[in-house]
N, CA, C and O atoms as a Maestro MAE file, in Angstrom:
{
 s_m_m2io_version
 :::
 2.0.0
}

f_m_ct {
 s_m_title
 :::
 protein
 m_atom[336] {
  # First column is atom index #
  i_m_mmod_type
  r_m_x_coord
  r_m_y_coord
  r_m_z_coord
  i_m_residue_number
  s_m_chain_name
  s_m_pdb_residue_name
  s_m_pdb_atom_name
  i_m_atomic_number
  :::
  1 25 60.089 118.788 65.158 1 A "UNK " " N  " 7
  2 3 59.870 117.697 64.235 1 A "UNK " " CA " 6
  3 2 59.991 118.233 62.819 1 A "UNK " " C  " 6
  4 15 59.513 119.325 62.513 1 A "UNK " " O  " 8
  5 25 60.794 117.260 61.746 2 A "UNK " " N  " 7
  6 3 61.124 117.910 60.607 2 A "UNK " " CA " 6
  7 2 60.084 116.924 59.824 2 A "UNK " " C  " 6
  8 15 60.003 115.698 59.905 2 A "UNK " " O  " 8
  9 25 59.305 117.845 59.032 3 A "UNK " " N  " 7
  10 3 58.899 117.287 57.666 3 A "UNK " " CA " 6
  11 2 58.796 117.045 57.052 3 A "UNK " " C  " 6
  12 15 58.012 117.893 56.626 3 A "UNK " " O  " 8
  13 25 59.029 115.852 55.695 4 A "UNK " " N  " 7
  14 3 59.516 116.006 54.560 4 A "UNK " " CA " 6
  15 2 58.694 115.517 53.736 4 A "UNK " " C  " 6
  16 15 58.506 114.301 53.716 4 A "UNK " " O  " 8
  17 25 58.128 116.248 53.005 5 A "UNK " " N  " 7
  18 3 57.461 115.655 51.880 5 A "UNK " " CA " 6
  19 2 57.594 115.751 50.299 5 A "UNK " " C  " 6
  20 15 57.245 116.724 49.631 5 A "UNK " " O  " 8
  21 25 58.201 114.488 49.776 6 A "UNK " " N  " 7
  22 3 58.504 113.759 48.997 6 A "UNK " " CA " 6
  23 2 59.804 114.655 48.092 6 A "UNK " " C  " 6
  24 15 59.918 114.792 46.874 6 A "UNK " " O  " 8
  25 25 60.952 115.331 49.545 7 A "UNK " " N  " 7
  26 3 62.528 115.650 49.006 7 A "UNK " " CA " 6
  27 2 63.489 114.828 49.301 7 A "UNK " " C  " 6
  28 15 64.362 115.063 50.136 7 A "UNK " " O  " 8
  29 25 63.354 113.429 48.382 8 A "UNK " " N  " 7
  30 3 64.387 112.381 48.785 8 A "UNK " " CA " 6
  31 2 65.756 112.454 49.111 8 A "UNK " " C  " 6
  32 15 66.286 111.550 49.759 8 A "UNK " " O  " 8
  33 25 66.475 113.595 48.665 9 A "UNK " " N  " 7
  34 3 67.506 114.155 49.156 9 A "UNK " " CA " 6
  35 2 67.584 114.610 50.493 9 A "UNK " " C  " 6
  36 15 68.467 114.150 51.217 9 A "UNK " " O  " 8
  37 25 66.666 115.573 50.983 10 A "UNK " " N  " 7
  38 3 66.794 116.131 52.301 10 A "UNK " " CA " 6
  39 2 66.657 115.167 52.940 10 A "UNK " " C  " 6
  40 15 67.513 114.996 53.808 10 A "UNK " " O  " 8
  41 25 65.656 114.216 52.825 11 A "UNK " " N  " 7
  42 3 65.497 112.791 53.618 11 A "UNK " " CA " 6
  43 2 66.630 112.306 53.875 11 A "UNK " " C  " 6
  44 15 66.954 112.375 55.060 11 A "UNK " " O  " 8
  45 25 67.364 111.829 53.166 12 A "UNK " " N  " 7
  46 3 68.840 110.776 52.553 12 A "UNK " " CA " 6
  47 2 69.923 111.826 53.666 12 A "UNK " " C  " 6
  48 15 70.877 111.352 54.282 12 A "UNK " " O  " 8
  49 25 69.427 113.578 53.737 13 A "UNK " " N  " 7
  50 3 70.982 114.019 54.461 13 A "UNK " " CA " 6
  51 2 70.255 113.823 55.718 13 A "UNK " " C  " 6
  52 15 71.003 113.303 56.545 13 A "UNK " " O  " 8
  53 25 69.162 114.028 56.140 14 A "UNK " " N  " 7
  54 3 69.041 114.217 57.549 14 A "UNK " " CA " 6
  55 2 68.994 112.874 58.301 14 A "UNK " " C  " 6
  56 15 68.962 112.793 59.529 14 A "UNK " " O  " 8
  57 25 68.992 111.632 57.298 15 A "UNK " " N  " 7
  58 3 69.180 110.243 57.699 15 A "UNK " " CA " 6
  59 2 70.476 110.151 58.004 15 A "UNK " " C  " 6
  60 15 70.735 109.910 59.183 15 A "UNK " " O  " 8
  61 25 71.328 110.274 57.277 16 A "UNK " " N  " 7
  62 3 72.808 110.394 57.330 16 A "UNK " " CA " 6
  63 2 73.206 111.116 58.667 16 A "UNK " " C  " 6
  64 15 73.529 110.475 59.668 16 A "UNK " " O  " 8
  65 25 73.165 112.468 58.627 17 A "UNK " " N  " 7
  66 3 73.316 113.351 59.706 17 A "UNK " " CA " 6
  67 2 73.461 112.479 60.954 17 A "UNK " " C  " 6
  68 15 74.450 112.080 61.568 17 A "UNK " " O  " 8
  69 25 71.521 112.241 61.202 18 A "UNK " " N  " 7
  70 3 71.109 111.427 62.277 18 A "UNK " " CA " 6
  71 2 72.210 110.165 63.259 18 A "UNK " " C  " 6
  72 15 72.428 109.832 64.424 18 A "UNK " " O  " 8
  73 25 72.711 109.769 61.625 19 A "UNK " " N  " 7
  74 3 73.337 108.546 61.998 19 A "UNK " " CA " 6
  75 2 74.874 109.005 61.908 19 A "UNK " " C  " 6
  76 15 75.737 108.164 62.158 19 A "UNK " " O  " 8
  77 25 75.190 110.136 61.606 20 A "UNK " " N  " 7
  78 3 76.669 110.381 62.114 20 A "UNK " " CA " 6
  79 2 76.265 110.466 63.815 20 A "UNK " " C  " 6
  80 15 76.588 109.629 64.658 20 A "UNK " " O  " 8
  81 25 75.534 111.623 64.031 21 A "UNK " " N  " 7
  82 3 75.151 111.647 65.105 21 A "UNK " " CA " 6
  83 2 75.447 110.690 66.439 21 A "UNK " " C  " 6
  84 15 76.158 110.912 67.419 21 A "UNK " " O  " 8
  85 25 74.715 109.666 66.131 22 A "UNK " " N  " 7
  86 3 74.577 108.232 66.380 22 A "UNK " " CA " 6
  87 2 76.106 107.458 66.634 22 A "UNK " " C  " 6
  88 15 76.501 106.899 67.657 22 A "UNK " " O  " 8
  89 25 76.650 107.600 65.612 23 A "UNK " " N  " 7
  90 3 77.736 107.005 65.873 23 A "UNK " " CA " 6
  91 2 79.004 107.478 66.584 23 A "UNK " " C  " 6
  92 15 79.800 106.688 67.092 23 A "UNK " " O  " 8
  93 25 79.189 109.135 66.598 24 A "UNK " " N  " 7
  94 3 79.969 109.997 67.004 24 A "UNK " " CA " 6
  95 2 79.200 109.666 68.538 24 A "UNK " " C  " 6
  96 15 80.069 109.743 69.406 24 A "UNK " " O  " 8
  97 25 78.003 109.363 69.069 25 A "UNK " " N  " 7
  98 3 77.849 109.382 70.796 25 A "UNK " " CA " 6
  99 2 78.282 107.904 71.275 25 A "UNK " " C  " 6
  100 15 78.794 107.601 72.353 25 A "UNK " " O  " 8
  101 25 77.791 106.680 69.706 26 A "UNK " " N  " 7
  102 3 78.546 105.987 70.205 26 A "UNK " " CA " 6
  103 2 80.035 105.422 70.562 26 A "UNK " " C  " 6
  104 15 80.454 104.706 71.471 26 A "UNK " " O  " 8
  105 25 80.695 106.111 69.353 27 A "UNK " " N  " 7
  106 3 82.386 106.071 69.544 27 A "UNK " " CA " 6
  107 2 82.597 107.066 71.086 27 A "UNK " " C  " 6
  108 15 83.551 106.905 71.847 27 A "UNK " " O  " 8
  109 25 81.605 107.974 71.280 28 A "UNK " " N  " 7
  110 3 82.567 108.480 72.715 28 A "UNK " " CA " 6
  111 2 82.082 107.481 74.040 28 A "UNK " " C  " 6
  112 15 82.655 107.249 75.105 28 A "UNK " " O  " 8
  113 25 81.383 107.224 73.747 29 A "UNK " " N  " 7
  114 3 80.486 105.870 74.657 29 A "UNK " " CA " 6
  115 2 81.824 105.343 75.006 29 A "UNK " " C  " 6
  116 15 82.510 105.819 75.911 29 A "UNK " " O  " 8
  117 25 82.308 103.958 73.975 30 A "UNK " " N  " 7
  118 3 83.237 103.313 73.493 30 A "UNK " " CA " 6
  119 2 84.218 104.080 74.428 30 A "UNK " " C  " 6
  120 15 84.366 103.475 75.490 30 A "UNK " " O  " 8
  121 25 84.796 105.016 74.357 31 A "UNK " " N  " 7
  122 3 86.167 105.503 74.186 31 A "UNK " " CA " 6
  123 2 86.110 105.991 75.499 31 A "UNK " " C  " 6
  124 15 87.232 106.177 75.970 31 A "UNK " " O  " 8
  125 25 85.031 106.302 76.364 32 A "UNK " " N  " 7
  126 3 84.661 106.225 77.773 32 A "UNK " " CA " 6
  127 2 84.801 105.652 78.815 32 A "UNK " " C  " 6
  128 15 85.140 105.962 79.957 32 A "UNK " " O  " 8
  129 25 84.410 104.506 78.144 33 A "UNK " " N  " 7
  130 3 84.105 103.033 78.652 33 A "UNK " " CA " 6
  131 2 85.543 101.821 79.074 33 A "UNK " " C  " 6
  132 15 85.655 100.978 79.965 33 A "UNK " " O  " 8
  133 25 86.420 102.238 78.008 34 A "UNK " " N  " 7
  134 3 87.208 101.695 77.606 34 A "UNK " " CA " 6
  135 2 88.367 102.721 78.942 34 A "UNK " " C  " 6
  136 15 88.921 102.111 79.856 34 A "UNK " " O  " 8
  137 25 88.489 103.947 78.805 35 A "UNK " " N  " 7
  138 3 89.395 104.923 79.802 35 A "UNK " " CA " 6
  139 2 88.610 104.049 81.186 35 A "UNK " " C  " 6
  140 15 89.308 103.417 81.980 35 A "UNK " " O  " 8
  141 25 87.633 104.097 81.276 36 A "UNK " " N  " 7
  142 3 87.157 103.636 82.505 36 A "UNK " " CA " 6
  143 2 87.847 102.374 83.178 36 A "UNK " " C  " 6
  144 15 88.359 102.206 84.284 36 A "UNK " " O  " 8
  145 25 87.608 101.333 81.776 37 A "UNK " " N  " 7
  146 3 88.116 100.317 82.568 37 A "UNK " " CA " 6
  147 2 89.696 100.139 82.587 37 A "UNK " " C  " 6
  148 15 90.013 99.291 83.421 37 A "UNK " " O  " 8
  149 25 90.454 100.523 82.116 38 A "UNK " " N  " 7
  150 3 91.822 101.078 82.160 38 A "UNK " " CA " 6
  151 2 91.868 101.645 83.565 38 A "UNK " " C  " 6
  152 15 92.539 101.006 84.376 38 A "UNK " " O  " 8
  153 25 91.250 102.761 83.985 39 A "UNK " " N  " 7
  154 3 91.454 103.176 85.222 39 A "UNK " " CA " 6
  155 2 90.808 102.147 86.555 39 A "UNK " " C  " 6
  156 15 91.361 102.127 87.655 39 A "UNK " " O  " 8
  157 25 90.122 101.694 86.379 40 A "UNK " " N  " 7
  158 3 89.413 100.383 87.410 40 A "UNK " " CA " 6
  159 2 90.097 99.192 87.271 40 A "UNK " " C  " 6
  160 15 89.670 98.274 87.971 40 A "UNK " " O  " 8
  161 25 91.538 98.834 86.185 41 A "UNK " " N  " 7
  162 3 92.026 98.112 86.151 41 A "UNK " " CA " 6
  163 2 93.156 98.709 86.907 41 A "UNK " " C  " 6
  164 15 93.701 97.935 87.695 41 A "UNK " " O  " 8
  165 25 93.604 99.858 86.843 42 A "UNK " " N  " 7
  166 3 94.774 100.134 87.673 42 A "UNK " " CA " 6
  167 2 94.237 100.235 88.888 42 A "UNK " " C  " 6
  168 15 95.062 99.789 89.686 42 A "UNK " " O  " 8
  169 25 93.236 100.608 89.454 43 A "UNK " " N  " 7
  170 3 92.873 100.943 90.743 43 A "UNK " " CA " 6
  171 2 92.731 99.583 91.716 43 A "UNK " " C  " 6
  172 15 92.864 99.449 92.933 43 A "UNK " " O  " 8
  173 25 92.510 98.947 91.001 44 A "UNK " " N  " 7
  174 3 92.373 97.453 91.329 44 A "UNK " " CA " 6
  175 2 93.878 96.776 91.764 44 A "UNK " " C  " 6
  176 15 94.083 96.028 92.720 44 A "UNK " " O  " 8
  177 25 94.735 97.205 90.898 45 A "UNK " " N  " 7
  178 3 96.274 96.684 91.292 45 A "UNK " " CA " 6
  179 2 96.786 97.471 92.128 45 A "UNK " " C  " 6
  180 15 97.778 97.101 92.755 45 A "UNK " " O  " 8
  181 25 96.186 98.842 92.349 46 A "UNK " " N  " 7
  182 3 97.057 99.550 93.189 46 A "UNK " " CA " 6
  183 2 96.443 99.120 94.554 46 A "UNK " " C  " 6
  184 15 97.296 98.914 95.418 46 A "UNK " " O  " 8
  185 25 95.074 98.931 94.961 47 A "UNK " " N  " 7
  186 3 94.656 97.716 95.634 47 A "UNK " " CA " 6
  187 2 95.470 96.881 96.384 47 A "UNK " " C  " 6
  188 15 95.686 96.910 97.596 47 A "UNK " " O  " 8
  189 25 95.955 96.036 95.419 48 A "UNK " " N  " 7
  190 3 95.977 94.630 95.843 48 A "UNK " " CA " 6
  191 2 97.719 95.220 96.082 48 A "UNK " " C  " 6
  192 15 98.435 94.219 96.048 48 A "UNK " " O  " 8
  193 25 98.040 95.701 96.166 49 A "UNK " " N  " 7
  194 3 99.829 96.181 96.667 49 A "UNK " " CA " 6
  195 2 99.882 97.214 97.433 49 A "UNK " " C  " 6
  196 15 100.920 97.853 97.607 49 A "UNK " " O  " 8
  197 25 98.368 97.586 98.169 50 A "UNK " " N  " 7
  198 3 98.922 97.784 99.683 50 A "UNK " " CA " 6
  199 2 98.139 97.172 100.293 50 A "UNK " " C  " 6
  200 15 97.929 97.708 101.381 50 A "UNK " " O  " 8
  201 25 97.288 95.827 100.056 51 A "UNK " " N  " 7
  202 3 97.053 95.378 101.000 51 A "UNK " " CA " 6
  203 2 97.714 94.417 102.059 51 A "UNK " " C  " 6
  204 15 98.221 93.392 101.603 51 A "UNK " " O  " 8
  205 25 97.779 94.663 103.664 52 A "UNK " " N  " 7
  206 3 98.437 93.646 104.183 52 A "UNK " " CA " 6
  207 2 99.141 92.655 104.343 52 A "UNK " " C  " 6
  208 15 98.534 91.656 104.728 52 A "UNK " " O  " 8
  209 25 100.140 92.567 104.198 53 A "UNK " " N  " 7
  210 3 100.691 90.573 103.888 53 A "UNK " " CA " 6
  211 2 100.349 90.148 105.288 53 A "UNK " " C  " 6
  212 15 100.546 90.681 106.379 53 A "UNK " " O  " 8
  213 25 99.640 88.754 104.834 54 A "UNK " " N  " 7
  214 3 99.291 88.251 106.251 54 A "UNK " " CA " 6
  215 2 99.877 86.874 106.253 54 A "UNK " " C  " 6
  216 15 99.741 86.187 105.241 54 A "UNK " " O  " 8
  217 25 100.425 86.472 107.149 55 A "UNK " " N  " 7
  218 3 101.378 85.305 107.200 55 A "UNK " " CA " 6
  219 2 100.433 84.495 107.324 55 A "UNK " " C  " 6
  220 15 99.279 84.775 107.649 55 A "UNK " " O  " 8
  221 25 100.966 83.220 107.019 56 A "UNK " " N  " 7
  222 3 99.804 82.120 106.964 56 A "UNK " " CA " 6
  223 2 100.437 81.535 108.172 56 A "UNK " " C  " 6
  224 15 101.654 81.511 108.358 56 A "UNK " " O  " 8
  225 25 99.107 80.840 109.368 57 A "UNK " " N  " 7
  226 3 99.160 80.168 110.190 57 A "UNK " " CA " 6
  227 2 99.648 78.533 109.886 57 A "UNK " " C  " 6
  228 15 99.300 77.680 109.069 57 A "UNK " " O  " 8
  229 25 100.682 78.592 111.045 58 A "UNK " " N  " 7
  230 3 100.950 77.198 110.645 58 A "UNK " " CA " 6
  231 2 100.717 76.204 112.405 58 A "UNK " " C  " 6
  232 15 100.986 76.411 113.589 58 A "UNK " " O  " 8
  233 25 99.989 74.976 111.469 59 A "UNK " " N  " 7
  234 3 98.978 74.440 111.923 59 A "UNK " " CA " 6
  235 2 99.819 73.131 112.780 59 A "UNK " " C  " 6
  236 15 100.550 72.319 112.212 59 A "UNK " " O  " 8
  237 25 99.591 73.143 113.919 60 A "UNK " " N  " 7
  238 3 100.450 71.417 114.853 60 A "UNK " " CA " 6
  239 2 99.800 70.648 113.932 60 A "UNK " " C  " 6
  240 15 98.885 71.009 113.192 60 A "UNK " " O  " 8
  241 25 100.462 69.251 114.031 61 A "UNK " " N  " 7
  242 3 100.070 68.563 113.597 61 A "UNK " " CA " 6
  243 2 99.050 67.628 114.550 61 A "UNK " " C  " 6
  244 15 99.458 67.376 115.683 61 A "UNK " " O  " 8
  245 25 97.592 67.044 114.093 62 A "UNK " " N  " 7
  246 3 96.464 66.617 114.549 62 A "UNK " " CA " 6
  247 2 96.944 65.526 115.300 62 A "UNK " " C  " 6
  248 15 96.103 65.245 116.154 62 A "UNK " " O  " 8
  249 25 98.224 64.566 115.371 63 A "UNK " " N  " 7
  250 3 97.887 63.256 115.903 63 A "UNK " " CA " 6
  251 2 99.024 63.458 116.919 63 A "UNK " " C  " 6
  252 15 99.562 62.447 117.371 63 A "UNK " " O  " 8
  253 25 99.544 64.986 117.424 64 A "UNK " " N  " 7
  254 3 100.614 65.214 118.442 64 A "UNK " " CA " 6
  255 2 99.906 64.882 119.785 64 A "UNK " " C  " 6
  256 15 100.373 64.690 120.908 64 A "UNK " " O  " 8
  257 25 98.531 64.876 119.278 65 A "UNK " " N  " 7
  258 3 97.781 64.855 120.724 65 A "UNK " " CA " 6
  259 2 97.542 63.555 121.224 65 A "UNK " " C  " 6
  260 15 97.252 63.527 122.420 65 A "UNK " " O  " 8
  261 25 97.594 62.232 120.504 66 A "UNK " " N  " 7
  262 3 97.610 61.394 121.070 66 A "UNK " " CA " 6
  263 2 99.034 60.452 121.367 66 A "UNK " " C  " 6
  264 15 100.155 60.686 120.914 66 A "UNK " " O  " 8
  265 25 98.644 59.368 122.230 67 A "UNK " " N  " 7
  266 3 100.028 58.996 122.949 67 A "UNK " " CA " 6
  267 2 100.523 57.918 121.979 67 A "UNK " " C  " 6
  268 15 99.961 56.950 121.468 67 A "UNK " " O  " 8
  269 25 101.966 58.490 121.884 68 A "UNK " " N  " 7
  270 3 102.912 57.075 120.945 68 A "UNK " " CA " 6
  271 2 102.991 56.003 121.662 68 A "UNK " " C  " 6
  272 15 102.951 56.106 122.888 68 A "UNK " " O  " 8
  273 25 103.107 54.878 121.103 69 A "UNK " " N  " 7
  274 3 103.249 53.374 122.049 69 A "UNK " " CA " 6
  275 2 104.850 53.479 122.682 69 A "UNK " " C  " 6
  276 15 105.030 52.843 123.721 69 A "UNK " " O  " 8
  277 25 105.849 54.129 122.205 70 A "UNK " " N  " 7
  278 3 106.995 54.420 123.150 70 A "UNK " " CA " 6
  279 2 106.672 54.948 124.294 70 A "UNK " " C  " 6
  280 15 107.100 54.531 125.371 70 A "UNK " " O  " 8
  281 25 105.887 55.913 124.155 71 A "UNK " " N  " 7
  282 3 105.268 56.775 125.452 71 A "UNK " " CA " 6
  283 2 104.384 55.483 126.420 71 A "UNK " " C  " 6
  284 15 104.344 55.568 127.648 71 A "UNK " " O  " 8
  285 25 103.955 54.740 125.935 72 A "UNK " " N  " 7
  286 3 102.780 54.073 126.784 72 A "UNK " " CA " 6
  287 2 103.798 53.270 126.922 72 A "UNK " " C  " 6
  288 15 103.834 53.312 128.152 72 A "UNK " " O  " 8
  289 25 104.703 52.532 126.625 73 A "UNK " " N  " 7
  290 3 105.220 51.584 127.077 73 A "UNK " " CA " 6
  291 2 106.435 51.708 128.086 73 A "UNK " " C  " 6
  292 15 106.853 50.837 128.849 73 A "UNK " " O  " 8
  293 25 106.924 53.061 127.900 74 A "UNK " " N  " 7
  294 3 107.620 53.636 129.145 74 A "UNK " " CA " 6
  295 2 106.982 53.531 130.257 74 A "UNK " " C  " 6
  296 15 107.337 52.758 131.147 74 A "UNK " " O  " 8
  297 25 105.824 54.406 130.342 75 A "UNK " " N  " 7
  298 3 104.785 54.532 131.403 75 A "UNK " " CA " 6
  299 2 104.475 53.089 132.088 75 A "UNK " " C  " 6
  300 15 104.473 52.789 133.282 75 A "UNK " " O  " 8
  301 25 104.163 52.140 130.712 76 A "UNK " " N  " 7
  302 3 103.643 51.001 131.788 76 A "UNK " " CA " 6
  303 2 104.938 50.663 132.507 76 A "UNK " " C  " 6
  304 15 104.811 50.676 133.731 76 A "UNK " " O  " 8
  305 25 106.210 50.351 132.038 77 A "UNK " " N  " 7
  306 3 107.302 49.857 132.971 77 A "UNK " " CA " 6
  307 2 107.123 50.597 134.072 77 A "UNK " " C  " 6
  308 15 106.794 49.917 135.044 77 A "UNK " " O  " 8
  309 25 107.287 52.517 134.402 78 A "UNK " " N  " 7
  310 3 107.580 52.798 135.015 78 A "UNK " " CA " 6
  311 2 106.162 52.507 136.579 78 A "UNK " " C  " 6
  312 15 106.354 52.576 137.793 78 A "UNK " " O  " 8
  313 25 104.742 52.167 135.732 79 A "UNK " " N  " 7
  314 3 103.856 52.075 136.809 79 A "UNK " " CA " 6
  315 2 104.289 50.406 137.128 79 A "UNK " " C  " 6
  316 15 103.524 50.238 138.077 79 A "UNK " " O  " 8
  317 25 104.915 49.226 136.989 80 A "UNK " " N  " 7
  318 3 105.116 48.296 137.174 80 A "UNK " " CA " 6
  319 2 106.584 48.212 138.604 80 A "UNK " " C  " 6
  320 15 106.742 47.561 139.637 80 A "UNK " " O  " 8
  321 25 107.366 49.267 137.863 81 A "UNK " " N  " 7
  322 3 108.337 49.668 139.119 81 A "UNK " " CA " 6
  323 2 108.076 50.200 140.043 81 A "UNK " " C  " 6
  324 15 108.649 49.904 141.092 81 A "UNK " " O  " 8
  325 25 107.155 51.140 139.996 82 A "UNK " " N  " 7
  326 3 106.131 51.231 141.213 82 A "UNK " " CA " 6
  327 2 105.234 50.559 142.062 82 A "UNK " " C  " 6
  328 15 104.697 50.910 143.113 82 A "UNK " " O  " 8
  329 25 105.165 49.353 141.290 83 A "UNK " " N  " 7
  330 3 104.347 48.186 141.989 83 A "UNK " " CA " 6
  331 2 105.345 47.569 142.810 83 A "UNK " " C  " 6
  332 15 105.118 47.509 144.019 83 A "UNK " " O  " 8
  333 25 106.300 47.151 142.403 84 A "UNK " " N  " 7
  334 3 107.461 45.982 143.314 84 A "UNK " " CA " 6
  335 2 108.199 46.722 144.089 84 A "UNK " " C  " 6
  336 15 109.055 46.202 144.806 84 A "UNK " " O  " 8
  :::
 }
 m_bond[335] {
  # First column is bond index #
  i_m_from
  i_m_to
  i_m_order
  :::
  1 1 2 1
  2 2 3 1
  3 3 4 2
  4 3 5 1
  5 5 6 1
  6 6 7 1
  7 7 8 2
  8 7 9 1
  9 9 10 1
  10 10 11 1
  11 11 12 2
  12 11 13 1
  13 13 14 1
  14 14 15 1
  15 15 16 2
  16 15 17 1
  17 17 18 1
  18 18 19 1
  19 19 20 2
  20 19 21 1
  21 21 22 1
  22 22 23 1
  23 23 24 2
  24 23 25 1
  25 25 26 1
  26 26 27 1
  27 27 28 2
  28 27 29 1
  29 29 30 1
  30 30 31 1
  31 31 32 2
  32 31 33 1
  33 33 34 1
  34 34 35 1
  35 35 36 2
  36 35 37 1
  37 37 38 1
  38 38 39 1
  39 39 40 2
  40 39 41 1
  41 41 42 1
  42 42 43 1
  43 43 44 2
  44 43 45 1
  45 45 46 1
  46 46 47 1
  47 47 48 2
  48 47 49 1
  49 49 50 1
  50 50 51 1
  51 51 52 2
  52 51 53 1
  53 53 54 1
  54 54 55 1
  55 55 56 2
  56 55 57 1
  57 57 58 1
  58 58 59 1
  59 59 60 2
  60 59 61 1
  61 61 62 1
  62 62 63 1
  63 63 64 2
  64 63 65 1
  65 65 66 1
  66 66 67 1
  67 67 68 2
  68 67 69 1
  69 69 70 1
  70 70 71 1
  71 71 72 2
  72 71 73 1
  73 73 74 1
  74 74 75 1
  75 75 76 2
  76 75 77 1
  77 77 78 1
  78 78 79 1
  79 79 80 2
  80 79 81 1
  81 81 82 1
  82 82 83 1
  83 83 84 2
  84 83 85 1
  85 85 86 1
  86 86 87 1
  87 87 88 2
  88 87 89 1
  89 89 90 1
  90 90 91 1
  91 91 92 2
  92 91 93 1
  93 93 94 1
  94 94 95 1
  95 95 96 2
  96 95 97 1
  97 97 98 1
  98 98 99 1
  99 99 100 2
  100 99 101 1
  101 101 102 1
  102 102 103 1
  103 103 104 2
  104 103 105 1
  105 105 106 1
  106 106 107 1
  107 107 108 2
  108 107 109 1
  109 109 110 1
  110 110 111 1
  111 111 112 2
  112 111 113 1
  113 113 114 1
  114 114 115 1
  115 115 116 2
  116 115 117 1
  117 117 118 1
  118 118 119 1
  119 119 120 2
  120 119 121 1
  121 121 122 1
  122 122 123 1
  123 123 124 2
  124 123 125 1
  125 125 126 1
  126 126 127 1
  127 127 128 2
  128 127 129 1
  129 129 130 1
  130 130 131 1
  131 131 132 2
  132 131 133 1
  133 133 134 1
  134 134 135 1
  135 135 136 2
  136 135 137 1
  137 137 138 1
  138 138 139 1
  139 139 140 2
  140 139 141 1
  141 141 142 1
  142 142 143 1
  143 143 144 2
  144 143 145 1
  145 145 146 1
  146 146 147 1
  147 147 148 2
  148 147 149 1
  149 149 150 1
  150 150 151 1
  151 151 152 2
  152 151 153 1
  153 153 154 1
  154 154 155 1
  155 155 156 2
  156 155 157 1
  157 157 158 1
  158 158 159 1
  159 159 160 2
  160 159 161 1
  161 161 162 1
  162 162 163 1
  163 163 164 2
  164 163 165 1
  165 165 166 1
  166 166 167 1
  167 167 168 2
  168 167 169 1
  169 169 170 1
  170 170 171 1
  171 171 172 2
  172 171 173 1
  173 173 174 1
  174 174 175 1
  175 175 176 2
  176 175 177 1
  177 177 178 1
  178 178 179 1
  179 179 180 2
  180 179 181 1
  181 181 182 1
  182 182 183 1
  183 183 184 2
  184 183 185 1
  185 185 186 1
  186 186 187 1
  187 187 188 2
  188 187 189 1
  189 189 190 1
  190 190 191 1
  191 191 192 2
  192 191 193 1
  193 193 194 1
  194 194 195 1
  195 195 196 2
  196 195 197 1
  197 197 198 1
  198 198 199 1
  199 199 200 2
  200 199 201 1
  201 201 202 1
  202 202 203 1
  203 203 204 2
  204 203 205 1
  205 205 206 1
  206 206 207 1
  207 207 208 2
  208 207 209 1
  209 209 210 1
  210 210 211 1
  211 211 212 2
  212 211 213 1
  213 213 214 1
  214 214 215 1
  215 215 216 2
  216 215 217 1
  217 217 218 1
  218 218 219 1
  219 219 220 2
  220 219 221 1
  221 221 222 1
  222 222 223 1
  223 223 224 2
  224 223 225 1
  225 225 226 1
  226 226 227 1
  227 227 228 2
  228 227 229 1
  229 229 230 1
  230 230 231 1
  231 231 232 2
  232 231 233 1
  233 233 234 1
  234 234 235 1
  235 235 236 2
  236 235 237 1
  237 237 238 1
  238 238 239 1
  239 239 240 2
  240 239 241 1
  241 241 242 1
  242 242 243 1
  243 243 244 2
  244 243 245 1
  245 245 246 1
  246 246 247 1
  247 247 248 2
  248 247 249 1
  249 249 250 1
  250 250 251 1
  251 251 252 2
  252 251 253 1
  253 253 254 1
  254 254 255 1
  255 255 256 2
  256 255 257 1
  257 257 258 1
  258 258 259 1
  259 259 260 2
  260 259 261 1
  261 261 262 1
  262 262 263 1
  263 263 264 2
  264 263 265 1
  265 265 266 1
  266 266 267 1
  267 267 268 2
  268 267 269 1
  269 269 270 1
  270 270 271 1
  271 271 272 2
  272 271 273 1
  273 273 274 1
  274 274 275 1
  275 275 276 2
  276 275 277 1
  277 277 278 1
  278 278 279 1
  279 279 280 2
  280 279 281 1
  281 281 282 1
  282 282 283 1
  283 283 284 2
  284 283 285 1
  285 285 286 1
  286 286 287 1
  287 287 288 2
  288 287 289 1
  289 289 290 1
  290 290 291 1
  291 291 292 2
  292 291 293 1
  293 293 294 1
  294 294 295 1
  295 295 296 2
  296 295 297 1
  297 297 298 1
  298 298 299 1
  299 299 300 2
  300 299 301 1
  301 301 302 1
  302 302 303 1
  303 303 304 2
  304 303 305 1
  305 305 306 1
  306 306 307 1
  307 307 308 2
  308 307 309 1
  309 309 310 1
  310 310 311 1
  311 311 312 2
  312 311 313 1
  313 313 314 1
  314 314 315 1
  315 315 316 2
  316 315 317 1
  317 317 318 1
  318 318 319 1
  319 319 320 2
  320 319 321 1
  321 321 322 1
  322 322 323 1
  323 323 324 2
  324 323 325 1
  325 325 326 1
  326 326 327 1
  327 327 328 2
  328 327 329 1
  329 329 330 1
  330 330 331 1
  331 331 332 2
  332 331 333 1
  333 333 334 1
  334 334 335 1
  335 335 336 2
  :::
 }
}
């Protein structure tokens, strides 16, 4: 712990100092931070270009399953020719 009593100068440099200090950990902070996400931005694309291509399923259509009135109306003739 530094002491100073009443050398407004030494005060004024070791304030200064302090705060180069300060700012030199925060510019490497910054400049850290910044490489980081540069690299987590590429890692991320290199990612997504080998993942899998997966073909998309293609889906019947929902109303193949029930009967067309051509269909039913065949049928009924043909159960009617079966009657006579």
């Amino acid at each position: 712990m530094i002491r100073v009593t009443g050398n407004v100068n030494l005060s004024n440099r070791i304030v200064k100092a302090l705060l180069r200090k300060v700012e030199k950990a925060f510019g490497e902070g910054n400049v850290k931070r910044a490489g980081l996400k540069v690299e987590n931005d590429r890692l991320a694309e290199d990612s997504r270009a080998v993942e899998p291509y997966i073909r998309k399923r293609v889906y019947k259509a929902g109303n193949d399953k029930f009967a067309r009135i051509v269909d039913i109306i065949k049928a009924e003739e043909a159960a009617y020719k079966t009657l006579k």
